[in-house]
Structures are given as C-alpha cells and as structure tokens.
C-alpha positions as CSV (number, residue, x, y, z in Angstrom):
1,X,32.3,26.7,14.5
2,X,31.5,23.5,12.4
3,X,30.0,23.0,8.9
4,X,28.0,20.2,7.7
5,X,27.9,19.4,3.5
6,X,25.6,17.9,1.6
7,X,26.8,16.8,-1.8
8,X,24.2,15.7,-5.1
9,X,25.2,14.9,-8.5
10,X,23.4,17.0,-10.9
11,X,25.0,15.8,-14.3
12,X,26.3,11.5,-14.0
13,X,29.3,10.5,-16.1
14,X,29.0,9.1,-19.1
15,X,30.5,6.1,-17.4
16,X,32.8,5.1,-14.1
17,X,35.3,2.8,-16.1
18,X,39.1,3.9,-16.0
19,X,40.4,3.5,-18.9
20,X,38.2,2.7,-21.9
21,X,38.0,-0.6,-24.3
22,X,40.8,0.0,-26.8
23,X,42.8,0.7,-24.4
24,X,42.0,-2.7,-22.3
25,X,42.2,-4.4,-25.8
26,X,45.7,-3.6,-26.6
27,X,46.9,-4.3,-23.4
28,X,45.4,-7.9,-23.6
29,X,47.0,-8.2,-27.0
30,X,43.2,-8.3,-28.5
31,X,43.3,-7.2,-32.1
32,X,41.2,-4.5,-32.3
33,X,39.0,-5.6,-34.7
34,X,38.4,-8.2,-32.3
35,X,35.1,-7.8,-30.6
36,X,34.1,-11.5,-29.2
37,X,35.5,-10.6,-25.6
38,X,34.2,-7.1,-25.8
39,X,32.0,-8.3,-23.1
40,X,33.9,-9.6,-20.7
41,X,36.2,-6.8,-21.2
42,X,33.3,-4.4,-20.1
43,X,32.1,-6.5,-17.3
44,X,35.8,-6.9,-15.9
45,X,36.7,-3.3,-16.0
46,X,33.9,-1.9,-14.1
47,X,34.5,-4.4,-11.9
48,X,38.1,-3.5,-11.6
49,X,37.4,0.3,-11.5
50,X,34.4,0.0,-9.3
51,X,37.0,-1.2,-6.7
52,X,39.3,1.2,-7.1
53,X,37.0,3.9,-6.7
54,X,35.8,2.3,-3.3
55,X,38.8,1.9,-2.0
56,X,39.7,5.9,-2.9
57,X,36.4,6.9,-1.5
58,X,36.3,9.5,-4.5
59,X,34.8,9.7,-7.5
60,X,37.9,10.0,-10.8
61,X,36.4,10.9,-13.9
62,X,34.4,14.6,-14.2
63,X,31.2,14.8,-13.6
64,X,28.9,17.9,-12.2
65,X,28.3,17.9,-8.6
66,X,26.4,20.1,-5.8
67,X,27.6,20.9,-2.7
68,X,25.4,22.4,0.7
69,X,27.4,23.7,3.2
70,X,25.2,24.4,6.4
71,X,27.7,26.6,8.6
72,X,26.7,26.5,11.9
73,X,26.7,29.6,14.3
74,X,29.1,29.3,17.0
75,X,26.8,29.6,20.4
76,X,30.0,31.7,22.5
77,X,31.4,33.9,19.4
78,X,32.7,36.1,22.4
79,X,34.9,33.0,23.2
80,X,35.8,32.0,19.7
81,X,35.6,35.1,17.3
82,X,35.8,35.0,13.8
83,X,34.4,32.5,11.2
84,X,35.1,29.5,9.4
85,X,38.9,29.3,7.6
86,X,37.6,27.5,4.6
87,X,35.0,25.3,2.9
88,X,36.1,22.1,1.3
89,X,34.0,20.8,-1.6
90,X,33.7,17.2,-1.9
91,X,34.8,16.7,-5.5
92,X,38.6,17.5,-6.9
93,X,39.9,18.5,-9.1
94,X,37.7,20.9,-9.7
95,X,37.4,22.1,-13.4
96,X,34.9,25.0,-13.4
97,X,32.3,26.4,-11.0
98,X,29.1,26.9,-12.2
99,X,28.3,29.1,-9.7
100,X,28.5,30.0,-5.7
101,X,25.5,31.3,-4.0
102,X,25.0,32.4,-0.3
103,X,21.9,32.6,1.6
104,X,22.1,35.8,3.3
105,X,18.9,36.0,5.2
106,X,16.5,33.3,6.0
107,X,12.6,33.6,6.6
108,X,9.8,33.1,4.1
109,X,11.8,34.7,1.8
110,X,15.1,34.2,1.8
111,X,17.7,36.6,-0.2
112,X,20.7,35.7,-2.0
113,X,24.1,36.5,-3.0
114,X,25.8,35.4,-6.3
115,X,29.2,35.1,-5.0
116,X,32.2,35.9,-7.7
117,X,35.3,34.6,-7.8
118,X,38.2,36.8,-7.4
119,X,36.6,39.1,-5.8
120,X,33.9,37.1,-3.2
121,X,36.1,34.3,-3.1
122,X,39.1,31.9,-4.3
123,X,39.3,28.8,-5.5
124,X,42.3,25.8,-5.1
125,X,40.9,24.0,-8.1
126,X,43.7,21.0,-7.0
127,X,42.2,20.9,-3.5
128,X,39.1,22.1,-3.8
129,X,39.7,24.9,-1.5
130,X,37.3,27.6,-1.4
131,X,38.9,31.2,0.5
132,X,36.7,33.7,1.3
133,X,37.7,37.6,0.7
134,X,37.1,40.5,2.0
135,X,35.0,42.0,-1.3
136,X,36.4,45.3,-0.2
137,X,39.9,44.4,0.0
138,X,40.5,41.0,-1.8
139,X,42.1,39.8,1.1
140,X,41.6,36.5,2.4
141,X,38.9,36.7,5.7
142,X,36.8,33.9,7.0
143,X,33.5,32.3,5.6
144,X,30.1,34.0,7.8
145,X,28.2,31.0,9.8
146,X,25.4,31.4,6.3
147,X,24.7,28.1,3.7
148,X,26.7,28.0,0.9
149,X,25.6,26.2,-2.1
150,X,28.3,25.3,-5.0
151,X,27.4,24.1,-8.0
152,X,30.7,22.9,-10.0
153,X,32.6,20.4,-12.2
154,X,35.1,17.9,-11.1
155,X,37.4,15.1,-11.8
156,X,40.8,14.5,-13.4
157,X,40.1,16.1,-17.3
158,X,39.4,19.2,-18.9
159,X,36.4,21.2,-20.3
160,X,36.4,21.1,-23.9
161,X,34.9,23.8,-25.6
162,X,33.8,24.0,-29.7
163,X,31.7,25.0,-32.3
164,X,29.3,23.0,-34.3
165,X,25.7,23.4,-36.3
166,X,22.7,21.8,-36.0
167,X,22.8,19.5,-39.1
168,X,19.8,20.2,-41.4
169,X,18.4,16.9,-41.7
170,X,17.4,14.1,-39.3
171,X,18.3,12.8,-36.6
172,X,19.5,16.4,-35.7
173,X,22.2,14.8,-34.0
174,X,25.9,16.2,-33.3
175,X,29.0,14.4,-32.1
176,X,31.6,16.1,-30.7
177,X,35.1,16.0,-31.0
178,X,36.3,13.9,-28.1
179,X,33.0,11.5,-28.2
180,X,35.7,8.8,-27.0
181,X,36.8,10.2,-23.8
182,X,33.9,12.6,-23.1
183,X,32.4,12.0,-19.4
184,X,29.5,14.9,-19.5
185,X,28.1,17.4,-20.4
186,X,28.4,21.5,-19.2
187,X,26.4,23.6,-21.5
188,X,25.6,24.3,-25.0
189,X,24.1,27.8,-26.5
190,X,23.4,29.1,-30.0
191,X,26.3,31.3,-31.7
192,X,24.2,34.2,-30.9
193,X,24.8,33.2,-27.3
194,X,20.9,32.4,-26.5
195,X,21.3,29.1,-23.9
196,X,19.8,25.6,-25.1
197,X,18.3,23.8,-22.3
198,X,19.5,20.1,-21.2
199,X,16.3,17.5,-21.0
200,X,16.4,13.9,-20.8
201,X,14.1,12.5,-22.8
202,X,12.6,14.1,-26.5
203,X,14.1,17.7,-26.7
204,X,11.5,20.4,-27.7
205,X,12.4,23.7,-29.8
206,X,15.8,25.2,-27.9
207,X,16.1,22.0,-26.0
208,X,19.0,19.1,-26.1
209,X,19.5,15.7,-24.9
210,X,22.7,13.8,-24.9
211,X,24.6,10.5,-24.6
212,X,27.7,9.6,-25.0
213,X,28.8,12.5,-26.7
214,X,26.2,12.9,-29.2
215,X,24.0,15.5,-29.0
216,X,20.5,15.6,-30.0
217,X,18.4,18.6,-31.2
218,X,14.6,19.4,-32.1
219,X,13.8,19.9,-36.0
220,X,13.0,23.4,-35.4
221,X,16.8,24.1,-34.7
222,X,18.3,22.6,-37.5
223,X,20.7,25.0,-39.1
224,X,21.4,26.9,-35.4
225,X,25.2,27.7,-35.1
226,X,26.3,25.9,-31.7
227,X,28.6,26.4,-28.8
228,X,29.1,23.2,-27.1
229,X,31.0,22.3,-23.6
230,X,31.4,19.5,-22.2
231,X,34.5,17.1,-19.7
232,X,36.3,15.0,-20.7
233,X,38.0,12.5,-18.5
234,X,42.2,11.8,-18.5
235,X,42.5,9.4,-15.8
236,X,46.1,10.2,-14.1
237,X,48.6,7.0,-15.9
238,X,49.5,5.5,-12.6
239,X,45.9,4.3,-12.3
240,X,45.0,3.6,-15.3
241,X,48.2,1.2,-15.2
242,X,46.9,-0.5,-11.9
243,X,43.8,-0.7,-13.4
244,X,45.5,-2.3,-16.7
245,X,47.4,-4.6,-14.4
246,X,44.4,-6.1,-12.1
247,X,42.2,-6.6,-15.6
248,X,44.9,-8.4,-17.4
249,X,45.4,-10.8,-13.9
250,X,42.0,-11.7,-14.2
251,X,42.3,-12.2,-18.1
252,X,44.8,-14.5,-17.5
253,X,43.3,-16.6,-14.7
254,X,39.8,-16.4,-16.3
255,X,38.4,-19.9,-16.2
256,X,40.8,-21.8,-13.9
257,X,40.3,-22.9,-10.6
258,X,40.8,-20.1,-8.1
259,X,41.8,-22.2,-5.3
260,X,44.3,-24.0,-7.4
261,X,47.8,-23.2,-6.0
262,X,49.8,-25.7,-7.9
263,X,50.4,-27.7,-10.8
264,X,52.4,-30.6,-12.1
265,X,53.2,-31.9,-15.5
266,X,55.7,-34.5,-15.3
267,X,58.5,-33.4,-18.2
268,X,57.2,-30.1,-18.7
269,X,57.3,-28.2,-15.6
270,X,55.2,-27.3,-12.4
271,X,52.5,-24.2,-12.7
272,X,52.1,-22.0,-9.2
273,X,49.3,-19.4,-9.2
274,X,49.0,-17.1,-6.2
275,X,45.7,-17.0,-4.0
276,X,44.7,-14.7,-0.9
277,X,46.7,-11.7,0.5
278,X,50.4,-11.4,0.3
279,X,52.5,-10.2,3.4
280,X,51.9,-6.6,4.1
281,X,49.1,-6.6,2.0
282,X,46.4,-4.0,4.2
283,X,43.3,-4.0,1.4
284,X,42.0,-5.8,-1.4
285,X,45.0,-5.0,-3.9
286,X,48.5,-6.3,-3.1
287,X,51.4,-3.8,-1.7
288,X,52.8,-2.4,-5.2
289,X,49.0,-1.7,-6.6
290,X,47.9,0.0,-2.8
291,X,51.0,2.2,-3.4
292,X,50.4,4.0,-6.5
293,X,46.3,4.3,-5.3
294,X,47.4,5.7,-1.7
295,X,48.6,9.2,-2.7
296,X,44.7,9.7,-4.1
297,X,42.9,8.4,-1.3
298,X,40.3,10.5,0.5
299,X,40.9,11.0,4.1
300,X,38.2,9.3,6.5
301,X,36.5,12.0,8.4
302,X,35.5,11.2,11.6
C-alpha cells in the first residue's frame, strides 16, 4: 500500500521572517529608536529567511495547515495483509489538531467519521506522527486504505490562550498579549462559549477579522466577554542566530563592490572581503551556517 497527501494552508502566518525587527536592530547595534534603516532591515531579513526556509524545504513559524491523505487499496491484500503503519503530516511540530476526519464510504453521499485522539488515534506532535488504534483496545493497529483529512496547527511556538472584552467604543479592536511574536490565529468564542466566526474583510454581528494580532469586532458585540487563541512563533536560537549572522554580513558589505576581493591603503593596512563558496561549502550558506540548518532539514522524497 501507498498514500498520496495533499497539503493547503487554511490560516497564513502573520509573516515568514525569523526573528523580528528589534531583534535584527540590536544585533546591528541600531538604537532602537532608530528607524531610518527599518527598511532595509525588513527587505534583508525576508530575504535571509526566505532562504533558509528553501533550503529546509519546511515551513518554521506556526501557521494552520490541511492535509489529504488519499490511501490507496493495495490490489493483492492476500499477498500483503494489513494496512498502512502510519500517516505523516506535512507540517511539524504540530501544536494542536483541529480535527481528523475519515471518509468511510464513498458514493453520492459519502459518510464520515470524526476521529478522536486517544482513543481513534495518536499523535507524535515532534514528528508529526499520526498511529492508528484499535478504538476497542487502544492499541496501536494500522490505518484502513480510506482518505484522511487533518486539519491542524504547526510550527515551532505555542498556542496562547486568554481572556479579553470587546471594548465598548470604536474601532472595536483587541490586541492580544503577545501581538509581537503572534503568527496566527486559532479561534476566538464569547465567555458564554458561543464561537465567533473568522472573515477577512468587514466582520458582521458574531464575526472577527484580524491582523497582526489585533482583533477586530462588529459594534453589535461591544461589551462581549472573549476567549481568544491564537500561535505564536519561538524560532529554535540556533536559526535565529544563522539568520542574525547572514543579515549582519550583508549589513556590513551593503554598498561595496561584491566582486572586490582586496584592498590597499598604503600606511594603513590592506582590506580582504570573501566572495563565492568556500571549500566544502555544498549550498548557498558556508559550512558552519549549513551545520546548524542540517538537523531541521526535510528529507527529499523521491
């Protein structure tokens, strides 16, 4: 047996960079007040992360992802009983799971199962593992040759959860508590525990739109006790260092010649910059950067 997955982002992060301004600022030894190179600064690190993020061939920071798994029927089961060992989602760390549902019938009308963990299956959040059980037993069996859909979160970071209120006046707008690191969003509901529904543009009554962290109500809510979720994103310190490291090479070649290799000042010394790949170098970052990013790299499936 094989499976095929499909995977679609449902819910974008509030942004791909790495590590975030301040942080790039104090490394350069940019006051923080400081804004003129703000930028370049912004420019230069999605540049930098964008490339790290390639070279990976995984996505770092949370965001809210779905995965199809289309589990195809082995056509000699007498030769090779039993089912698939495990699905593996596409996304990891995983941070919650929305939900896991299996198609148990197909036709005009298809039926469904609502899968739950612990007892329908188990989850390696590190790995993204996904174990089937035996609902009967809880222990661990094989997956049936049915589609699997997975709606989850993922990325290094946490889900934050807290309590809030509609404020009474306009805009209607609440900002939550980690607005600085936040990445998106998971769900927000009244205190009563009635859900509010995510839209992207103008929210009506019970509705919410949000950016950045800040949330944004309709009129007819103000006053509504909230329950907010939402990711944040916590970067592992290895990469954001690499990351730091590459931004602050460019900061410091930034408007020189790139091709210049050497330079001479008669009485006050001789300038060498270096230029191309270095021996042993394998990708676009230089031994020491390749081997922190290694150990995160996504296998190529072939």
């Amino acid at each position: 047996m094989a499976y095929s997955v499909s995977s679609t982002v449902l819910v974008a992060a509030a942004t791909y960079n790495l590590t975030n301004l301040n942080t790039a600022r104090d490394e350069l030894s940019i006051a923080a007040n400081n804004t003129s190179k703000d930028s370049w600064i912004l420019r230069a690190l999605a540049g930098v992360s964008g490339m790290v993020t390639t070279y990976l061939r995984r996505v770092l920071v949370p965001e809210i992802v779905q995965d199809a798994f289309d589990i195809q029927q082995d056509p000699y089961p007498y030769q090779t009983p039993g089912g698939f060992a495990e699905l593996v989602l596409t996304r990891w760390p995983v941070l919650g799971v929305i939900s896991v549902i299996q198609t148990t019938a197909a036709g005009s009308s298809p039926s469904t199962k609502v899968m739950v963990q612990g007892k329908d299956y188990t989850l390696d959040p590190e790995t993204g593992r996904l174990l089937r059980l035996n609902p009967f037993t809880g222990v661990v069996t094989t997956w049936e040759a049915l589609p699997v859909v997975v709606q989850y979160a993922a990325g290094f970071g946490s889900i934050v959860s807290e309590s809030g209120q509609v404020p009474s006046t306009a805009p209607y707008q609440v900002t939550v508590s980690q607005a600085a690191t936040f990445s998106c969003d998971w769900n927000v509901a009244s205190s009563s525990g009635t859900p509010f529904t995510r839209v992207s543009g103008i929210p009506a009554p019970g509705q919410y739109a949000v950016s950045a962290g800040i949330y944004t109500f309709n009129a007819t809510d103000a006053g509504t006790g909230l329950a907010v979720q939402y990711a944040v994103a916590k970067v592992p310190d290895d990469i954001v260092d690499v990351v730091l490291q590459m931004l602050t090479g460019r900061y410091m070649s930034k408007g020189r010649d790139p091709s210049l290799i050497q330079r001479e000042t008669p009485g006050v010394g001789v300038e060498r910059f270096w230029i191309g790949t270095t021996p042993g170098q394998n990708s676009p970052f230089p031994p020491d950067v390749e081997g922190v990013l290694r150990p995160y790299k996504t296998p190529m499936v072939v």
